[in-house]
C-alpha positions in Angstrom: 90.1 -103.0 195.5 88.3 -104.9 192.8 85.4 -102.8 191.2 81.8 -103.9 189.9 79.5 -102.0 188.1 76.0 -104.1 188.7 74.0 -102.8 185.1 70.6 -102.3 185.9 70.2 -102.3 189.9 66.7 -103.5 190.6 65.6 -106.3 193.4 68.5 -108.3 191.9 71.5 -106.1 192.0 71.1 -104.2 195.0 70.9 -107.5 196.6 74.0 -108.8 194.9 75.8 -105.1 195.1 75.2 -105.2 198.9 76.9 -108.1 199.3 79.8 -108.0 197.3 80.4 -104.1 199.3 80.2 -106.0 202.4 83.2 -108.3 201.0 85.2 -105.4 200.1 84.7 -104.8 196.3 84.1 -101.1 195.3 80.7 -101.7 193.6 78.7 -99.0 191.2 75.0 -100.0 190.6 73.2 -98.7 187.5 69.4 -97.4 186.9 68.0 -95.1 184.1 66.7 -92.1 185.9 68.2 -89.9 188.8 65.0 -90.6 191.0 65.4 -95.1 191.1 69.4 -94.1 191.8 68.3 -92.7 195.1 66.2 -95.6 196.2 69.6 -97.8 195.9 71.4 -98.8 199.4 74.0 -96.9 200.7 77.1 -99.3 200.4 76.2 -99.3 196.5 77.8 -95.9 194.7 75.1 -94.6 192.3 75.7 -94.3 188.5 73.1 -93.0 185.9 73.3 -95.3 182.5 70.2 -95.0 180.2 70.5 -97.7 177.8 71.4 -97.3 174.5 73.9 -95.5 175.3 75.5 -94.6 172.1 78.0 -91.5 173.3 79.5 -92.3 176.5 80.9 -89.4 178.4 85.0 -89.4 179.2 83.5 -89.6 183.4 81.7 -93.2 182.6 84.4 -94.9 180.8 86.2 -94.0 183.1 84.2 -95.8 185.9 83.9 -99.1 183.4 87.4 -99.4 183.1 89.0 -101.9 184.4 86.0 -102.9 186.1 83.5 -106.6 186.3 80.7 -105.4 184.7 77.3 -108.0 186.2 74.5 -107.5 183.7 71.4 -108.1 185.9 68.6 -106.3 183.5 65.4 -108.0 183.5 64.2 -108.6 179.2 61.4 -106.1 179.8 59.6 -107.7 177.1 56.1 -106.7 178.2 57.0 -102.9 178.5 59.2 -102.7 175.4 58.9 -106.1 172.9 60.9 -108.8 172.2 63.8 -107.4 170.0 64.5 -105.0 173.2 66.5 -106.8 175.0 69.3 -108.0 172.8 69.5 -104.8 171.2 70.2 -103.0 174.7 72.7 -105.9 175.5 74.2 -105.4 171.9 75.1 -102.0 172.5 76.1 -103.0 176.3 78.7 -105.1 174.8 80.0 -102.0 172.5 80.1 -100.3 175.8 82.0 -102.6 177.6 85.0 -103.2 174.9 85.1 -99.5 173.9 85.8 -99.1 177.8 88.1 -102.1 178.5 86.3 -104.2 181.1 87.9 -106.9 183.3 84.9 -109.0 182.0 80.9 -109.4 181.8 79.2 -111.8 184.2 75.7 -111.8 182.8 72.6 -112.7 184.9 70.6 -114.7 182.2 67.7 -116.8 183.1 66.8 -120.8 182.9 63.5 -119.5 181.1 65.8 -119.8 177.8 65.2 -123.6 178.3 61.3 -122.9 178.1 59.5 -125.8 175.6 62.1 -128.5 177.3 61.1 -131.1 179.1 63.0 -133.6 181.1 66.7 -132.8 182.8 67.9 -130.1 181.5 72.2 -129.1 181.5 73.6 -126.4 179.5 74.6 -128.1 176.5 70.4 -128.8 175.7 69.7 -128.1 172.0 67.1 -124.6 172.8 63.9 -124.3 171.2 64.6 -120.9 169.7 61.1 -119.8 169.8 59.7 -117.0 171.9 61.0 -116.1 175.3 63.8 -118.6 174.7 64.8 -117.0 171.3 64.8 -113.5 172.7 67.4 -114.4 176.2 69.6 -116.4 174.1 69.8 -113.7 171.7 70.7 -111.4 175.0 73.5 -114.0 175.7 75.0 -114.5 172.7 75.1 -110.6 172.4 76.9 -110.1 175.4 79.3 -113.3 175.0 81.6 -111.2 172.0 82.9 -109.8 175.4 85.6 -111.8 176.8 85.6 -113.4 179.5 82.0 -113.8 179.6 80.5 -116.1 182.2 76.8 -116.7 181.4 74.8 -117.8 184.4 71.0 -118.7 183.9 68.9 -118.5 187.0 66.4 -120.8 188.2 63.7 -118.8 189.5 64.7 -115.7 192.0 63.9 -116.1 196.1 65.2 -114.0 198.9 64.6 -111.3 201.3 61.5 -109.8 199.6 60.8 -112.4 197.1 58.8 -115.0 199.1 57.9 -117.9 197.1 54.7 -118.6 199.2 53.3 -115.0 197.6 53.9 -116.5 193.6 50.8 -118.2 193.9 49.1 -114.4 194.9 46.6 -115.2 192.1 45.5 -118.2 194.3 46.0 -121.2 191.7 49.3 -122.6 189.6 49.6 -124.6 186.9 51.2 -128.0 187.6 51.1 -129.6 190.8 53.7 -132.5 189.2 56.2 -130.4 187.6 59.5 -129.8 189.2 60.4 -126.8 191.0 63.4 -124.5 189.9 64.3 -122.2 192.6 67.4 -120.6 193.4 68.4 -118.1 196.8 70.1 -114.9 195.9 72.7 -115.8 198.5 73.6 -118.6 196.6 74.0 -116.7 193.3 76.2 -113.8 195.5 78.6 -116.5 196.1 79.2 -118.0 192.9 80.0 -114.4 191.6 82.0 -114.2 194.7 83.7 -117.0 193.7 84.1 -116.1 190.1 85.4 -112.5 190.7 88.0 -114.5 192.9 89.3 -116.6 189.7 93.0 -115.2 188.7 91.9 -116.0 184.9 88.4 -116.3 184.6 86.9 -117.7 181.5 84.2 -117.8 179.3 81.5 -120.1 180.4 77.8 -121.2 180.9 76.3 -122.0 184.0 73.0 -123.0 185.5 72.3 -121.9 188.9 70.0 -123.5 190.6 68.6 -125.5 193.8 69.8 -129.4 193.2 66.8 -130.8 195.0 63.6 -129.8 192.8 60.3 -130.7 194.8 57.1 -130.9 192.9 54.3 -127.8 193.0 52.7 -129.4 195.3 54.8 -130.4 197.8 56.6 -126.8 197.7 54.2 -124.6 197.1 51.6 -125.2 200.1 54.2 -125.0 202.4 55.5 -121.6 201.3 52.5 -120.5 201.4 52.5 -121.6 205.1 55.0 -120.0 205.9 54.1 -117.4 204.4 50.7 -117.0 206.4 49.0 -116.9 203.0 46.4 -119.0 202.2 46.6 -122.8 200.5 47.1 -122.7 196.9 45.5 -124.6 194.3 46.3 -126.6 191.0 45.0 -126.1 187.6 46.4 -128.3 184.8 50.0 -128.1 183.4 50.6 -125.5 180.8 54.0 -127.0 179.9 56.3 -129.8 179.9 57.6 -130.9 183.2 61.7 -130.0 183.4 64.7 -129.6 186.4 67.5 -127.2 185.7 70.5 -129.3 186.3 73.0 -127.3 188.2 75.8 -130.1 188.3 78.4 -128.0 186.4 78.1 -125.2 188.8 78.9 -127.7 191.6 82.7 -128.1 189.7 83.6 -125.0 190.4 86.0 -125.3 193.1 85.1 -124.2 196.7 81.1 -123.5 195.4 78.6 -125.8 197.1 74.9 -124.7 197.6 73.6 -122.9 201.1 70.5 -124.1 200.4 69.9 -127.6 198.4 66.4 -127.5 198.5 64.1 -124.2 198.1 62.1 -125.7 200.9 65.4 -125.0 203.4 65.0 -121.6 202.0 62.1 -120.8 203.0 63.4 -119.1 206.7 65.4 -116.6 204.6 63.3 -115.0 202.6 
């Protein structure tokens, strides 16, 4: 039985862990304090990790031997500042080659392509200011592990995480730009898929929904569906871009559940 430790088991992982127990891994899922490990779903095993960790005990290396480590920790940058979250991913990386994992599959996000415009594939020369300095500094920290299979996620929507409640505040900015959306369920089985590889390799990915509707013709219609009132539209606060998730579609055996976020909309 293959095991994964999902590091840092909010909304994300416990969806992710749930599914991967389902399909028979043995799956450990991560949080900083005793209490959030008991609000984690039974088929996930609890593990207390608080980050830095700079002495592991003999019982947690243990644990991340051997094991798929999936790095699903949010930056935090509002709570603890920019230089956070590389630093905790720095020393995650320590972690992980002092206890011999299979690999790292780290959750990143599209929001390191933030200041592009235009179609956007993982090879796009990154404006390495801000919020895009800080997650590709979180990347390349966790890429001296190898493998290391970097995925960036469009924005996150599943079972509690509705897209008709983003636009809560009742406006958004942008009714022309592109939408970047992408279904847990289709993340879950692109790790599936890579945990399935018999030598996986280092790599960057986009994930994300080929079809990319505009604001406006997404975004009342979630809210719709929803049963949330109609949103409005207040002027662009930044350059119009699609995520292009074409390399993800060469991996063998992947193709997207849902193409469009709008045929997502019924499972979330």
């Amino acid at each position: 039985m293959q095991k994964v430790v999902i590091i840092g088991c909010g909304w994300l992982g416990q969806q992710l862990g749930v599914t991967l127990a389902q399909a028979g891994f043995q799956v450990f899922g991560t949080r900083q304090s005793v209490a959030a490990l008991a609000q984690l779903p039974l088929p996930i095993q609890p593990l207390l990790l608080q980050l830095p960790c700079t002495e592991p005990a003999p019982a947690l290396l243990a644990i991340l031997q051997d094991a798929w480590l999936i790095c699903a920790l949010p930056p935090a940058v509002r709570q603890q500042g920019p230089e956070y979250y590389p630093a905790v991913l720095q020393n995650l990386a320590q972690l992980a080659q002092q206890a011999t994992v299979r690999g790292v599959i780290h959750c990143s996000s599209s929001g390191v392509y933030a200041g592009l415009s235009g179609d956007v594939t993982e090879q796009a020369a990154l404006c390495l200011t801000g919020k895009a300095a800080y997650l590709q500094a979180g990347e390349q920290a966790l890429q001296q592990v190898n493998p290391c299979l970097t995925l960036r996620l469009a924005g996150l929507i599943g079972p509690g995480r509705h897209p008709g409640r983003f636009g809560r505040s009742g406006s958004l900015a942008g009714a022309d730009l592109a939408v970047n959306l992408v279904h847990v369920a289709d993340i879950a089985a692109f790790i599936q898929l890579l945990l399935a590889q018999p030598q996986p390799v280092s790599d960057c990915v986009n994930l994300c929904c080929p079809q990319h509707p505009t604001k406006q013709q997404f975004y009342p219609q979630a809210a719709a569906h929803a049963g949330l009132a109609a949103v409005s539209f207040s002027v662009a606060d930044e350059p119009s871009r699609t995520v292009n998730s074409d390399r993800s579609q060469t991996y063998a055996g992947f193709s997207y559940r849902f193409a469009s976020p709008l045929q997502a909309l019924d499972f979330c």
